[in-house]
C-alpha positions in Angstrom: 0.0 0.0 0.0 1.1 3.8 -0.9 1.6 5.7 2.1 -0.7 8.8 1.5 0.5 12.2 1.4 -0.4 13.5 5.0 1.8 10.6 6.0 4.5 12.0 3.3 4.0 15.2 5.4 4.3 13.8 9.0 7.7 12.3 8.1 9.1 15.3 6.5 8.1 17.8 9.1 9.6 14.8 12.1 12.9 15.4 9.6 12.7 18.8 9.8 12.3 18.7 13.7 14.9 16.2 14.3 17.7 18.4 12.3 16.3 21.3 14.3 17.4 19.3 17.6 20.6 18.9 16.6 21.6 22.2 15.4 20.1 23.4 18.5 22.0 21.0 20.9 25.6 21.1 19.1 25.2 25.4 19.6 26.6 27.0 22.9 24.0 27.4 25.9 25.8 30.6 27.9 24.6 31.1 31.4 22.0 34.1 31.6 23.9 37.5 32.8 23.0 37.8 36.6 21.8 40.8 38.5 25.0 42.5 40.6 24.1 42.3 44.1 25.0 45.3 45.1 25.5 49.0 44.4 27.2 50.6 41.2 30.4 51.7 44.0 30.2 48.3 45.2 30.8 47.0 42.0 33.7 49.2 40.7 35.5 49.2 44.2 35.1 45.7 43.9 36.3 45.4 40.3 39.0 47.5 40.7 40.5 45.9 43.6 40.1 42.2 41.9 41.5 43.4 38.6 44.2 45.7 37.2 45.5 43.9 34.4 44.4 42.0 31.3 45.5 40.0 28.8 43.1 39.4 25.3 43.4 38.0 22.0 41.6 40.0 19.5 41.3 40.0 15.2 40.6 44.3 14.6 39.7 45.9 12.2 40.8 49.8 11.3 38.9 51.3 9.5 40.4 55.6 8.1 37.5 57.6 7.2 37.7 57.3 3.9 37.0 53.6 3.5 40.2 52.3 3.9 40.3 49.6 6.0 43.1 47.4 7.6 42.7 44.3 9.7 45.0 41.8 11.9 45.1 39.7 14.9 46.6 41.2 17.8 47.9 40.4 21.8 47.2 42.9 23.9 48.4 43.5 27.5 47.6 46.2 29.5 48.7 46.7 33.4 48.6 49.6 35.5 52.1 50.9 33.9 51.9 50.0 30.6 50.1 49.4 27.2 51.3 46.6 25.0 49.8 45.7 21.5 51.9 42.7 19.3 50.2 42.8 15.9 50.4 39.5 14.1 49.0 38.6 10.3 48.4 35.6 9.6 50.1 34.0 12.8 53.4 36.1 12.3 54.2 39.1 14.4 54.8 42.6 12.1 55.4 44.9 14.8 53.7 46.8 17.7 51.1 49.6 17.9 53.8 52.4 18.4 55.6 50.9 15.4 52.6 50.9 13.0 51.2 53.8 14.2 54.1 56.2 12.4 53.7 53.9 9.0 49.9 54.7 9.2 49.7 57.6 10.5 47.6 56.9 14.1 47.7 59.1 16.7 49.3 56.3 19.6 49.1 58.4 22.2 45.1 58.7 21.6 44.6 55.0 21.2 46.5 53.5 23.8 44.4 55.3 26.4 41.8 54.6 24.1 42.6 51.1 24.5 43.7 51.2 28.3 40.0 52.7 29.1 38.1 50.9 26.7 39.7 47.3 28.3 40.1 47.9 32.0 36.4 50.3 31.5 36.3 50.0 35.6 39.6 51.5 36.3 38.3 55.1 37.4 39.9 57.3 39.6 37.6 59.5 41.8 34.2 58.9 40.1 30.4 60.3 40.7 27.2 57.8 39.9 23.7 58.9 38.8 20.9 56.3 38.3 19.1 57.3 35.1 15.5 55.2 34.1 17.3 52.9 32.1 21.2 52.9 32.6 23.5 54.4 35.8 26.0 57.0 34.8 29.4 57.2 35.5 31.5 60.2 35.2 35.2 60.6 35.7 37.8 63.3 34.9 37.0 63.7 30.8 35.4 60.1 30.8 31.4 59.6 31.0 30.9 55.8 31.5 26.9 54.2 30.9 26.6 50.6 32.9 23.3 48.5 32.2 20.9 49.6 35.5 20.9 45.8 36.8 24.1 43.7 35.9 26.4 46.7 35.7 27.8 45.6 32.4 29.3 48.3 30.0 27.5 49.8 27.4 29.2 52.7 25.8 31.7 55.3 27.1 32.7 58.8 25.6 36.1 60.1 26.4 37.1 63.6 25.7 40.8 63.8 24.0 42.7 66.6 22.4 38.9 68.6 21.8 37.1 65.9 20.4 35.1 63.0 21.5 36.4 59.7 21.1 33.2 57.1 21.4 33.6 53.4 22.9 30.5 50.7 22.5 30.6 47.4 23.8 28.9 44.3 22.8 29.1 40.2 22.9 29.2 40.0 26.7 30.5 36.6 28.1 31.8 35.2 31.6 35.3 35.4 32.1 36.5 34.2 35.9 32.8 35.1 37.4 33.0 38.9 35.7 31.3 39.2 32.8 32.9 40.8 29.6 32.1 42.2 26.6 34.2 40.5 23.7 33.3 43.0 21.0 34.4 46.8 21.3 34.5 49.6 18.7 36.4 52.4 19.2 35.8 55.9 16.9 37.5 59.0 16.5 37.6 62.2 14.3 35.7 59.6 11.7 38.0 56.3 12.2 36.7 53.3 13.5 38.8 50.5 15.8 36.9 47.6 15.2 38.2 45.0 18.3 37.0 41.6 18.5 38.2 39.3 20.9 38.6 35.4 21.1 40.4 35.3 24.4 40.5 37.5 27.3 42.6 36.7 30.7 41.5 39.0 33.4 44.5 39.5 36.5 46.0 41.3 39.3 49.7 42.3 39.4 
């Protein structure tokens, strides 16, 4: 006997389910973000104290504001004396970020403390908060810092530098040592983009 068409149905749509299951099951669960138990200070005292340094591998992406665009892996370390970035292409180092920043023309001063305050975003000084309806403020000397109003994570930061406002947004937040982390960052300034995503990130205290 022909099996009828709703049965022809019925088996494709249990196909169609089954390979559902198994994309779903081979894809990383990540634990849900919690809630910070305490206060904003808590939380940045807290941080601070538990973490001055990191380490992170990252692919970036420059991006000059008129289109060009250059991209490589990089190691960065930052502690509380130093900013180091070892640029590699293609698994072979090429040089540093003061190296390359003469050949194309970057301002390094401006984008290692871009980089030291877009990394280690807690690191403030003296600081005031403000809660706002959806977001708590954090302003430092030149540096206004926005934090998600429950789990404290970063969400953007504007820096004033040399008269102009350099812009840092964060996304692709993920647990690293019990702190939670956002693996993607862009960086802009005076029209250029710093495109950083990162693959590893080691989070320490020196």
């Amino acid at each position: 006997m022909k099996p009828s068409k709703p049965f022809l149905i019925s088996r494709l749509s249990l196909g169609l389910f089954l390979l559902a299951l198994l994309v779903c099951s081979c894809a990383p669960v990540r634990p849900r973000m919690p809630e910070y138990p305490g206060s904003v200070n808590m939380f940045l005292d807290a941080s601070r104290q538990k973490y001055d340094s990191m380490k992170g591998a990252f692919e970036f992406t420059f991006e000059k504001m008129d289109g060009r665009k250059v991209s490589a892996e990089a190691v960065t370390v930052i502690t509380p004396d130093s900013v180091n970035v070892r640029v590699y292409r293609m698994g072979l180092p090429v040089g540093d970020l003061e190296s390359l920043s003469g050949r194309k023309r970057l301002d390094y001063i401006v984008y290692e403390e871009a980089l030291r305050k877009a990394l280690l975003w807690w690191d403030f000084g003296r600081y005031e908060t403000r809660r706002l309806p959806d977001a708590v403020l954090v302003t430092g000397k030149d540096t206004e810092l926005v934090l998600a109003p429950r789990t404290y994570v970063p969400v953007r930061q504007t820096i004033r530098v040399r008269g102009a406002d350099l812009l840092i947004s964060y996304s692709d937040y993920r647990p690293v040592d019990g702190f939670w982390y956002p693996f993607g960052i862009r960086i802009e300034y005076r029209g250029n983009t710093l495109d950083l995503a990162a693959s590893e990130i080691e989070l320490r205290h020196n």
